[in-house]
N, C-alpha and C positions, 0 to 999 in steps of 0.2 A: 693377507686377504681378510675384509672386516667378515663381521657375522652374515651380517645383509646380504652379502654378495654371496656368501656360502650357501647361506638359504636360496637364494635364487636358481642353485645352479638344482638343487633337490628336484624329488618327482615333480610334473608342473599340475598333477593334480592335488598333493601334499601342500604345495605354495598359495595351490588359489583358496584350498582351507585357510590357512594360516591370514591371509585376505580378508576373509569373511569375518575372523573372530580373533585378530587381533588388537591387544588391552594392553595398559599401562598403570602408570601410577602420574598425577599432577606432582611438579614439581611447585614447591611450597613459594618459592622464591616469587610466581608471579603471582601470589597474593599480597595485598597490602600489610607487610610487615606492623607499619605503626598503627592500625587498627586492631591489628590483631592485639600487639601489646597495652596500647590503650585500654580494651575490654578485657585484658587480663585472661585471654584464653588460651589453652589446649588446644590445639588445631587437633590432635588425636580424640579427643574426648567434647569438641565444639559442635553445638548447633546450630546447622546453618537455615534452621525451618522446622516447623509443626503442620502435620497436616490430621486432624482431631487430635486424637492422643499418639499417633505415630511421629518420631523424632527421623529430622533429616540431619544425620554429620556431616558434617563438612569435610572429613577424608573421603566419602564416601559418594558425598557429591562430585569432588574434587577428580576423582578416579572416573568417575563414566566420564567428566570434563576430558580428562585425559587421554581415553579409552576413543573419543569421538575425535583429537585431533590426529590421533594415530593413523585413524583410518585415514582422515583426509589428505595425511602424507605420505601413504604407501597408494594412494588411489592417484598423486599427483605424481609419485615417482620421483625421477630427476629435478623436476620444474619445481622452478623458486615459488614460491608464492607465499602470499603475508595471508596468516591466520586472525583471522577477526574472532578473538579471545568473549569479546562481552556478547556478541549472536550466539556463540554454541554456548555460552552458558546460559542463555535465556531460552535459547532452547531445553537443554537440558533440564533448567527448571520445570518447564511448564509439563515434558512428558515423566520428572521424578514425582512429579503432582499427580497427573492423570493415575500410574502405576500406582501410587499409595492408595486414591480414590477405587480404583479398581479391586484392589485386593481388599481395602474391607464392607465394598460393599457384598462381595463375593462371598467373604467369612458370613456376611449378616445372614442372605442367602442359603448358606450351608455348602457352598460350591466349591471344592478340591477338586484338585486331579490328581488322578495315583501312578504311585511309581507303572504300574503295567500300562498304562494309558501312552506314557511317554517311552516305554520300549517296544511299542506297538507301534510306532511312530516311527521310532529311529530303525527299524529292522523288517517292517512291513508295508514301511508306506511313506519313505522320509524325503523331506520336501526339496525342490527343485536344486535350490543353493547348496543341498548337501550331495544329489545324485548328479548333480553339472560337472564336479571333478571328476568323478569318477565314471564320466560317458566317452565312447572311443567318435571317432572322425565317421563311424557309421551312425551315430546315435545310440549302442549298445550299451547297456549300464554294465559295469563291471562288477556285479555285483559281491564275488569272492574279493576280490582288492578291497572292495569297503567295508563287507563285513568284520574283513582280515585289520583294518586300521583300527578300525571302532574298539573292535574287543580283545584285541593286543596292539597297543601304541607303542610297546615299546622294540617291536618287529622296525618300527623307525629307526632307530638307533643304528640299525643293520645298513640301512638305504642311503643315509649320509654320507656326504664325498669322504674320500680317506683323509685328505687333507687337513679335516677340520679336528681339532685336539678333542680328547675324549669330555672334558668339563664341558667344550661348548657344546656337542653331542645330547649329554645328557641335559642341558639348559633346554635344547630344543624339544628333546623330549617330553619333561618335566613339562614344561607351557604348552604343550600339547593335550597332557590331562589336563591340566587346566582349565583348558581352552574347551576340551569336551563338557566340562563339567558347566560353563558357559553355556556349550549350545542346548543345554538339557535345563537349565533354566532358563534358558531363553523360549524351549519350546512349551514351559510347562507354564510361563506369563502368558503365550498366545493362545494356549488352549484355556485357561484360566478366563481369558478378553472373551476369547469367542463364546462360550457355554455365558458369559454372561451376559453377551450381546445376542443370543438366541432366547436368552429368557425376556426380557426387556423387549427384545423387539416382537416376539409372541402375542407378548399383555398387549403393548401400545399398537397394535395394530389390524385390532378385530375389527371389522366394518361391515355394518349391516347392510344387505341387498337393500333395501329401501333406499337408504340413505345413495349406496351408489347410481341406483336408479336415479331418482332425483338429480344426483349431480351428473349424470350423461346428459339428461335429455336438456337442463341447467347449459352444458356445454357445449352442446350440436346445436342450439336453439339460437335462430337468426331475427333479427328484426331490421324494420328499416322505416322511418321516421322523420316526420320533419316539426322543428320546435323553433321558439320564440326564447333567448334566454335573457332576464333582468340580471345583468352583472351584477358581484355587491363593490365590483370596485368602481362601479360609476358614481356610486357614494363617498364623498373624502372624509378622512378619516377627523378632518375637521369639527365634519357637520356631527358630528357623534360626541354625548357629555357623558363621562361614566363619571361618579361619584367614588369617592372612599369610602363611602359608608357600603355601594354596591362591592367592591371589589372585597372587603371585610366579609359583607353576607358570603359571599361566594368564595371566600376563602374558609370561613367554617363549616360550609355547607358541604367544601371538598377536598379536603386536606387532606384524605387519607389517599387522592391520586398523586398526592406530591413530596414521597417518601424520599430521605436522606442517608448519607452512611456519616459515620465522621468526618468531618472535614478542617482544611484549614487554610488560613492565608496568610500571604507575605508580603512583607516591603523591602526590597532590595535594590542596591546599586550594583553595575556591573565595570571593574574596573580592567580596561579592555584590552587582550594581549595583541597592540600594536606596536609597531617596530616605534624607539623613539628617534628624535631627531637627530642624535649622535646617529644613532643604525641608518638611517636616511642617508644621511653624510655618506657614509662609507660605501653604501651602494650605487651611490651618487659618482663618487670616484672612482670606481670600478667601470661605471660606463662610459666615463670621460677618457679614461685612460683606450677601454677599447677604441672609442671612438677616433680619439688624438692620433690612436694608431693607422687606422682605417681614413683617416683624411691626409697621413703622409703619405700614402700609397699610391701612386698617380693614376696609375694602369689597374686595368682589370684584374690581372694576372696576379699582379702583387698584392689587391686586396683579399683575392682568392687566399694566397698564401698567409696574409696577416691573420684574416680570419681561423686558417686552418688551428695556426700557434695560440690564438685568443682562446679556442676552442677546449683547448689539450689546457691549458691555465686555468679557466674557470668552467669546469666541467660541461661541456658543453657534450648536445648528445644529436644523434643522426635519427629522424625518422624515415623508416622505409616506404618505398611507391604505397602513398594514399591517394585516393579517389577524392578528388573536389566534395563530394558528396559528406566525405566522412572529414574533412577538413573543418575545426572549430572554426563557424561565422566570422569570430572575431581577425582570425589569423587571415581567413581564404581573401580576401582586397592584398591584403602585402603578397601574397604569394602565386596567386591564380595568372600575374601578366607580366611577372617578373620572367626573366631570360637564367637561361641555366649559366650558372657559376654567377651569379650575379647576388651582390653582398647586398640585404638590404638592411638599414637599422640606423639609429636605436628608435626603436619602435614603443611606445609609450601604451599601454594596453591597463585594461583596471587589476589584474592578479602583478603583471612583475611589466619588466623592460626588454626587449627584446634584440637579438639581432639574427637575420636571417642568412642562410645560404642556398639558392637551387640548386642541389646538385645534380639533377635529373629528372627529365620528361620522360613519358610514355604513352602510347596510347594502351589503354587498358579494353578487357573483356566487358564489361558493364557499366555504360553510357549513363550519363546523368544529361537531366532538362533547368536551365534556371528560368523561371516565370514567375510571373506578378496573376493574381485572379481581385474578382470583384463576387461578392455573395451577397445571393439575396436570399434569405430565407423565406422558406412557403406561407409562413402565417397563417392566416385562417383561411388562404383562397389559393391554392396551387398557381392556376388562371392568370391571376392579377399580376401573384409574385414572377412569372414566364412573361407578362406583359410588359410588365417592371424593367425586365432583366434585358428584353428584347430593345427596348430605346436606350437603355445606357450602352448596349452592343454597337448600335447604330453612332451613338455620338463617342464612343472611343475610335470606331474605324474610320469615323469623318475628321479626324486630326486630332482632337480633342485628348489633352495632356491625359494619360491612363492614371497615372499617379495620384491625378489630385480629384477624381471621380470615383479611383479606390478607396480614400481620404474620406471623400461625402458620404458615398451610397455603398461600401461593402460593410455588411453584420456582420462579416470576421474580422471584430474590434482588432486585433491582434498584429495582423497584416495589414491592415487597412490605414494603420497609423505608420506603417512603413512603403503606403504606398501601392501595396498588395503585394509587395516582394514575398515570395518564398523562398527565395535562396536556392541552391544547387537540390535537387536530389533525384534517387535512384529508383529503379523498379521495384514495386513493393513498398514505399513508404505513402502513398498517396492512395484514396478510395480507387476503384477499377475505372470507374467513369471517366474521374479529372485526370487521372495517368494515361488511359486509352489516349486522350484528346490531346493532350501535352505533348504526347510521343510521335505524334502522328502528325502535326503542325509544325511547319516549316517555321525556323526563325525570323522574329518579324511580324509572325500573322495573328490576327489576335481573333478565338474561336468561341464558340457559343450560342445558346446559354444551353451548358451541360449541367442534366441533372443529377445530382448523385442523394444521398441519405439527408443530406443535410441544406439541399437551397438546389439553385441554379448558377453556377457558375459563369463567368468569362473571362478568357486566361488567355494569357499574352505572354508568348514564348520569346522569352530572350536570349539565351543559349542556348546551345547543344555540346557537348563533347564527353570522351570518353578517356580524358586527361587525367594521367597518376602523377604523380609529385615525389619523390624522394628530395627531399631539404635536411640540413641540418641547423640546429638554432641553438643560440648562448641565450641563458636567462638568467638574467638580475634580479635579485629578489628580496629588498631588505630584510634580513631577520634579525629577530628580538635576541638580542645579547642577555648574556646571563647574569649582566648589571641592571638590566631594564628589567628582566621578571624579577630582581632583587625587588629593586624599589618598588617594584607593584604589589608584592606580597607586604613588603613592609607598611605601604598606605592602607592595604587594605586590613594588615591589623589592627592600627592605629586607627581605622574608623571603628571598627569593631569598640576599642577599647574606649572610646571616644563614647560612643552612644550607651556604654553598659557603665558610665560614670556621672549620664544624667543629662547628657546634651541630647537634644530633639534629633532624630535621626534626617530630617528635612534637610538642618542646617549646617551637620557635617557634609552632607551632601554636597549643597551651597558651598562648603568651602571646599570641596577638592572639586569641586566642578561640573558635576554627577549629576542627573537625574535620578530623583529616586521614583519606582515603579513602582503598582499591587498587582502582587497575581489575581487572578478568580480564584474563589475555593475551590480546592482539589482534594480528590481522593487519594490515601496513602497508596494504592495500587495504579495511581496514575502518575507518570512523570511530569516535574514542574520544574518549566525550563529546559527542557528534554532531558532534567534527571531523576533516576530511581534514587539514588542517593539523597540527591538534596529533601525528594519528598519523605523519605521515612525517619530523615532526620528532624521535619520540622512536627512529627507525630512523637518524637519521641521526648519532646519538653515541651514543655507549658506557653500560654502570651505572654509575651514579653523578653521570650529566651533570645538575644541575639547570635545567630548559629555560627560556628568556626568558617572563615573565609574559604571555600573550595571554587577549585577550578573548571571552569565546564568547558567541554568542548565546545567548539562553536560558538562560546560566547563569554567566557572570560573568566576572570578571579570573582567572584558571586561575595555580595556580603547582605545577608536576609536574617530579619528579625517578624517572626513571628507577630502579627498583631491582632489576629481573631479565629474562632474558631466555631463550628458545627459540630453540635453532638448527635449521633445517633437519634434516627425519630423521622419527624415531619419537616419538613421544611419552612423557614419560618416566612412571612408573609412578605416584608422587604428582600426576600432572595425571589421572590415569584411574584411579587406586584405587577411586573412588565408582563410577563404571561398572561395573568388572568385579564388584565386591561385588554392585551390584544383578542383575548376570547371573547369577553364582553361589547367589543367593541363589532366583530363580528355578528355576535348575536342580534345586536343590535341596528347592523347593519341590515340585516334579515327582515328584523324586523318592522324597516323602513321600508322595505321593496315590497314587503306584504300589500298594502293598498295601493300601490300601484299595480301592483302584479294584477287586484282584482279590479281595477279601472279597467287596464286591458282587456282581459276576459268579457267583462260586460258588454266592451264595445265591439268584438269579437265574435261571440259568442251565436252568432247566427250568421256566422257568412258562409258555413258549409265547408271551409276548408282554408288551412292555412295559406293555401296561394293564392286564392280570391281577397284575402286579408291581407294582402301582401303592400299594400296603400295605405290601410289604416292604421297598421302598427309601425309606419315609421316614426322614430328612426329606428326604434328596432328593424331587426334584420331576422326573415326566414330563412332559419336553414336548413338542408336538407344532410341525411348521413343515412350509409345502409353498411349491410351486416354487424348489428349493435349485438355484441354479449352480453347477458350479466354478469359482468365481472368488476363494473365500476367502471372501466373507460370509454367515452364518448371518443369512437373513432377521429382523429383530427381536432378534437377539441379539448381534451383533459381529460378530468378524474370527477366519477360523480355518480358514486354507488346509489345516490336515489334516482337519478335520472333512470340509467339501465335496469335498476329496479322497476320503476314504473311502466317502460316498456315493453317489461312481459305480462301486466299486469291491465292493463286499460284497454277499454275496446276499442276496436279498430273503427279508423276513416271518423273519429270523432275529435274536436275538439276538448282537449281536456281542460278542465279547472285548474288555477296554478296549483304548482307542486314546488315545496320546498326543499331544495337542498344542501350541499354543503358550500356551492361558490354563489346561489342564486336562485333565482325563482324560474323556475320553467313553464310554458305552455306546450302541449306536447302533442303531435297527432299522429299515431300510428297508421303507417300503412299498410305493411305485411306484417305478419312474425311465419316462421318455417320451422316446426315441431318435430322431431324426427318419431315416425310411426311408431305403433307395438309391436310391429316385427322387425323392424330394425333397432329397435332395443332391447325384446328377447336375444337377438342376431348377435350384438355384439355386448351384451351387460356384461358376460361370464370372464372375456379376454379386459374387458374395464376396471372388469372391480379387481381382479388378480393383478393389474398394476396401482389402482388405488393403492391395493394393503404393498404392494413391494415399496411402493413410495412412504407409505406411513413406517413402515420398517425404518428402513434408514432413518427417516424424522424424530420417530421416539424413540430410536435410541441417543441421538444426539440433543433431544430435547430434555431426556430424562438427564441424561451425566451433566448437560448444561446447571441445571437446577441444582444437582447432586455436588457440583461443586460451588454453584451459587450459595448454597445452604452450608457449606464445610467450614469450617476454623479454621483456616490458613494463616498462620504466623510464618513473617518472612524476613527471616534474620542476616539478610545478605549485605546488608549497609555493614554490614560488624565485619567484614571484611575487605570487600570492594568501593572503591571507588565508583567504578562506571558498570554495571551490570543491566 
């Protein structure tokens, strides 16, 4: 009988401790051995990070690494499951970060906890995870049992089956101090977090009554308005000339808004792990041979059978009763009207080749709908887009092909290019509206126009059923022989050695047949090319370094040579040319609508109100909007903190003088605004402002550790080990 299963059979409040705070050690093997010996390091004595002047070892990372997939395999049990190695260790970077941040901002602080803090804890008030094993089927905490484990562990020793040899006995034991001494550091980092998350959030979130005053009556404060708006995009961006010599002035003038960290960039090819022609071949024969078989089969029955043998030869695998819904698009056509036992293949698909089997229908508990819709989006006028929506209604029910009106008139680019197909799906995957209507229409009928968040719909129900699928299916799949990633590693050293001997890296290119690409400058804490690898390598040598061929996922044998770089500072004026052009251009845009804006007004300006005006300022357009906040959003129309500024600000039933703001010039004439009284902000200030500060709470303390690690040294020596992290 193994250990596991011994423990199992233990108290089951002993096992669900053991749950909670069981820890291991990484085994060394899935690190990158030839990294390791390349940097010529001690894994026992190796840095895997600096965070100021505190050092991270790489045993030691290595161990909570190991400690995090423990749990995940006593939490999965029996069930197989594939560990994703490079997430829990990015994980675990980022909170062996946070923890180092935390303890010495603590130390700066003066903030300990003492040993009496954390037996005051364990004995008079220990938290849930620890009093859950030791609670009876009444809820009664058992408090003798606990005390009794806590402060002689080795009373376990006693409780163990007989069976189990006295060595494994004391193992258990033995890791059970351990393990205690675990959860007393464990309690004394959360008390450590908190006493310094109450200081922090104390500071950062005093708030003065005025200030919340202000921001209530700011928040309950309604208006309702109607305005004239000068777009700046009715201006092309043609008619607008900036100069170099402008975009210079305004680059000296503001260059401290446009700070950098180091940076660098690359040119690389990528030599791409595709199966070759020889691997082709072979998969190719593989299908042929099924097939050859499957065509000497005259009868049903017997392709049944050939298939079955085909199956058992090249692994072929059975999926169980799926739902049409849950059925990949690509597969659901070959399978959806096929007949059970019915062979279908070889099916030619973009990942592999196929061949199929039905082995069974059923009708299942949860119905799916297949329908096509048409969307119109509200735009600026609800009204119009419902009017809109209303005549394409009329000419899909008058005969008129749905498809190709889907094609014209649906804003869901997406579907609209297939037609409006949405394919199969189930309750729940669709807004309440478009599902209600779906569900509820008979196949055939096509309904509308439903509104939902996003437009006005019209949908045209194609199916109905509540059809599962049990199939089983062979899949052919050329793969890359261990000859083909030979020779790709070999070209792609031979390019390497090729450009680091004086030939233009273009033209090696050119001769294996390559594009060669530039990254953007990147930040060493940001992956390029979706790796952390490739980016701290190209930080760690100089322009001109050609970097050792590495493999990426997702995208091949990589061969990048370094060809510029950004230092620490400002950003230099060719990296943000296009920016300030488009500001300028902006500005300038503004400042073309200016005298028109005051045309308007003039002509305007005595008609008493913006609807009487409603002739003269075409082609502008009045519009009207109510309940306007200041908060910067023009209900129904965007974003435009001077607008709703000016709103609470101008008197009412007036024509105002334009206003500038950030998409255009406005004319503006308030109708209402709704103040909320002095006693209903005596009434409710006191319950305001007490979640003001519980919001600022939360805020500054995440604002502060933001900064506080913005601000820190982080040295991150992970490349000297891993590949993919």
């Amino acid at each position: 009988m193994g250990t596991m299963e011994k423990m199992r059979r233990t108290s089951p409040y002993l096992l669900a401790l053991f749950v909670i705070i069981f820890v291991g050690f990484m085994v060394a093997s899935d690190a990158d051995i030839s990294n390791l010996l390349r940097h010529a390091t001690n894994p026992q004595t190796a840095e895997i990070g600096k965070v100021n002047d505190d050092v991270i070892l790489y045993k030691d990372f290595e161990a909570k690494v190991q400690e995090q997939i423990d749990q995940q395999k006593q939490q999965a049990g029996e069930e197989q499951f594939e560990i994703d190695y490079n997430q829990i260790r990015s994980s675990i970077w980022s909170q062996t970060i946070e923890d180092l941040l935390i303890k010495q901002q603590a130390k700066n602080l003066g903030l300990f906890v003492s040993d009496k803090e954390i037996l005051d804890i364990l004995f008079d008030n220990p938290p849930d995870y620890l009093r859950k094993p030791f609670t009876d089927s009444a809820g009664n905490f058992l408090a003798e049992q606990y005390y009794e484990i806590i402060t002689k562990p080795d009373i376990i020793y006693q409780r163990l089956p007989q069976d189990m040899s006295q060595e494994e006995k004391k193992n258990v034991v033995e890791t059970f101090k351990k393990d205690l001494i675990k959860i007393e550091q464990f309690l004394r980092d959360e008390r450590l977090r908190e006493g310094l998350r109450n200081i922090v959030s104390t500071a950062t979130s005093f708030i003065s009554p005025t200030y919340a005053r202000q921001k209530y009556i700011e928040d309950n404060s309604r208006a309702n308005a109607s305005f004239i708006k000068l777009d700046i995009n009715t201006i092309q961006d043609s008619e607008i000339k900036v100069s170099d010599e402008e975009i210079q002035n305004y680059y000296e003038n503001n260059k401290r808004f446009y700070p950098q960290k180091p940076k660098r960039k690359l040119k690389f090819v990528t030599f791409r792990l595709v199966p070759s022609d020889k691997d082709t071949a072979a998969a190719n024969k593989s299908v042929a041979k099924i097939n050859n078989a499957l065509q000497e089969a005259p009868t049903f029955e017997e392709k049944d059978t050939v298939f079955t043998k085909k199956a058992m030869e090249f692994q072929g695998e059975t999926i169980e009763y799926t739902n049409l819904n849950d059925i990949k698009p690509d597969l659901l056509p070959y399978l959806s009207n096929a007949q059970v036992r019915q062979v279908i293949g070889p099916v030619y698909l973009r990942d592999a080749i196929y061949f199929f089997r039905i082995d069974d229908k059923r009708t299942g508990d949860n119905p799916v709908v297949k329908a096509s819709h048409i969307l119109i989006n509200f735009g600026s006028n609800k009204d119009s887009a419902k009017a809109e929506a209303e005549k394409i209604l009329k000419r899909a029910k008058s005969g008129e092909d749905f498809a190709e009106l889907a094609k014209k008139y649906s804003e869901d680019k997406g579907s609209g290019m297939q037609g409006g197909d949405l394919g199969y799906f189930g309750k729940g995957k669709m807004v309440k509206p478009f599902e209600d209507a779906a569900f509820s229409a008979s196949v055939g009928s096509i309904v509308g126009p439903v509104e939902s968040q996003f437009g006005y719909h019209i949908i045209k129900v194609v199916d109905k059923q509540a059809t599962e699928i049990k199939y089983s299916q062979i899949k052919i799949q050329p793969q890359i022989s261990r000859a083909t990633t030979r020779n790709l590693n070999r070209n792609a050293k031979d390019f390497k050695t090729r450009v680091e001997e004086g030939t233009p890296f273009d033209s090696v290119a050119k001769y294996y047949n390559l594009i060669a690409r530039e990254t953007d400058f990147f930040e060493r804490d940001r992956p390029v090319l979706g790796s952390n690898y490739l980016s701290s390598l190209a930080f760690e040598e100089s322009v001109g370094k050609v970097l050792e061929p590495i493999e990426i996922k997702g995208q091949g044998i990589v061969v990048a040579q370094i060809i510029d770089s950004r230092q620490a500072g400002f950003s230099p004026l060719v990296d943000v040319k296009d920016r300030i052009k488009q500001t300028l251009v902006r500005i300038k845009k503004l400042d073309a609508l200016k005298s028109k804006a005051n045309e308007l007004y003039n002509k305007i300006k005595n008609s008493g109100s913006l609807a009487n005006a409603a002739e003269l300022v075409k082609p502008y357009e009045v519009r009207t909007v109510n309940d306007i906040i200041n908060n910067g959003i023009v209900p129904g129309y965007g974003q435009d903190i001077a607008f709703t500024n000016k709103v609470f600000l101008l008197p009412l039933n007036k024509i105002s003088e334009p206003i500038r703001g950030e998409t255009g010039y406005y004319i503006i004439e308030v109708h209402s605004r709704t103040i909320p009284d002095e006693n209903i902000v005596k009434q409710n200030l006191p319950d305001y402002l007490k979640n003001l500060r519980t919001a600022a709470k939360s805020m500054g303390y995440y604002q502060w550790f933001q900064k506080i690690k913005e601000d820190a040294n982080i040295e991150d020596f992970r490349f000297k080990f891993f590949r993919e992290y």
